[in-house]
DRENGUDO-264195 format. One record per residue: residue in three letters; x, y, z of N, C-alpha, C in turn. Coordinates in steps of 0.2 Angstrom, whole numbers, plus 5000, padded with zeros to 4 digits. Last residue first. Example, Ala and Ser with C-alpha at 12.3 -4.5 7.8 and 13.67 -1.06 7.14 Angstrom:
BEGIN
ser506449895035506849955036506450005039ala506649725039506249785039506649845039
END
This chain:
BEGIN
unk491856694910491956664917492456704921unk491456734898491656654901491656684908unk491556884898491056844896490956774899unk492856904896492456954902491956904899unk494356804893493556824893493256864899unk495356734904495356814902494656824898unk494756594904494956674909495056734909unk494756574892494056564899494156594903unk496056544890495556574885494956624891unk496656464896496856514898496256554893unk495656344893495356384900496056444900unk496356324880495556344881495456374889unk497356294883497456354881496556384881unk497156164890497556224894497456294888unk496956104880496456114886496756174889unk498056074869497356134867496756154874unk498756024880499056104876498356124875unk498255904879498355914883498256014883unk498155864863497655904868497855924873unk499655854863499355924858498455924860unk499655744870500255804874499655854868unk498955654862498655654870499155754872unk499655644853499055674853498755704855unk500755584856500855674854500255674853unk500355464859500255484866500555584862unk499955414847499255414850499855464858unk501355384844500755444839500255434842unk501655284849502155354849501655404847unk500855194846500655214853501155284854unk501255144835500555204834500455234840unk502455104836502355184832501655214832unk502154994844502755044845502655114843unk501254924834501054944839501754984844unk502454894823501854934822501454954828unk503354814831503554884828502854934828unk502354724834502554744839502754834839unk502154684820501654684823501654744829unk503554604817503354674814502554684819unk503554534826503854564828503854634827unk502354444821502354454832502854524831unk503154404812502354454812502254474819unk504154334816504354374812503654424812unk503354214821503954244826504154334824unk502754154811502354194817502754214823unk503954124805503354154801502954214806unk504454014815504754064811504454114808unk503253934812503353974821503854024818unk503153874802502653924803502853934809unk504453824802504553874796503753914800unk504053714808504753764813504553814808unk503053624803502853694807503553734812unk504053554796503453614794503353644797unk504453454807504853494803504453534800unk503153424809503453444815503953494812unk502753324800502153374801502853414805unk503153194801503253234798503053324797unk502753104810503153174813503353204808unk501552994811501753034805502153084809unk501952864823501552924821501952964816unk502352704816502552744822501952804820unk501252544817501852614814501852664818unk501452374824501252434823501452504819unk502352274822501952294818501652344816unk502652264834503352264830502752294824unk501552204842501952294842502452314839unk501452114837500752154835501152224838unk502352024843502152034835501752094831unk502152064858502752074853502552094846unk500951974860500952054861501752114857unk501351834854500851894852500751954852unk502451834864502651804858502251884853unk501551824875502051904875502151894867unk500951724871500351774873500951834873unk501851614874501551624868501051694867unk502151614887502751624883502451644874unk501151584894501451644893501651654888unk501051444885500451484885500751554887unk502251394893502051394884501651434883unk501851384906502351424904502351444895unk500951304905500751364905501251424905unk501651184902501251194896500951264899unk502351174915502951174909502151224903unk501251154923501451204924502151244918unk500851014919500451074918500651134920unk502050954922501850964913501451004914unk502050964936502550984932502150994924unk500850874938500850934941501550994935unk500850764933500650784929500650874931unk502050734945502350724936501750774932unk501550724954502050784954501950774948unk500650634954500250674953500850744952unk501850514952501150524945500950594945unk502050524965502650544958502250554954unk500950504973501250554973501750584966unk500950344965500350414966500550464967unk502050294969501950304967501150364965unk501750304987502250334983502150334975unk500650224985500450304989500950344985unk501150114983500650134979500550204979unk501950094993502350074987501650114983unk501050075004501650135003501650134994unk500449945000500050005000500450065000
END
């Protein structure tokens, strides 16, 4: 009856073993797949990337001319602002000496 127990034990290590060997296959075949299918894949179009240095260069240079031109109008809007300043001041020196105004 030993002799029998011990057998039975080997039997059930032995089948234990191949079922453990045959899951390692089954991993081993499931990365195999996930490899294959990522070797396959394409990368992303980066073509595009090179093109738009010329459009940042483009919108670098209009930013700049853009800048100049807000430069020159804000020079000419503030001799505006000084030639009223001058016309108020001349109107109340006006308003003063009037015998009339005030």
């Amino acid at each position: 009856m030993g002799k029998l127990k011990d057998q039975l034990a080997g039997v059930a290590a032995l089948i234990a073993a191949i079922i453990a060997i045959g899951g390692g296959f089954v991993k081993y075949g499931e990365v195999m797949t996930k490899l294959d299918s990522l070797s396959s894949a394409t990368a992303p179009d980066l073509s595009g990337i090179d093109n738009n240095s010329f459009g940042i260069n483009d919108n670098a240079q209009a930013i700049t001319e853009n800048k100049a031109n807000l430069e020159k109008e804000v020079s000419i809007l503030n001799k505006e602002i000084q030639l009223l300043d001058l016309q108020i001041k001349e109107l109340k020196e006006l308003q003063k000496s009037n015998p009339l105004g005030g």
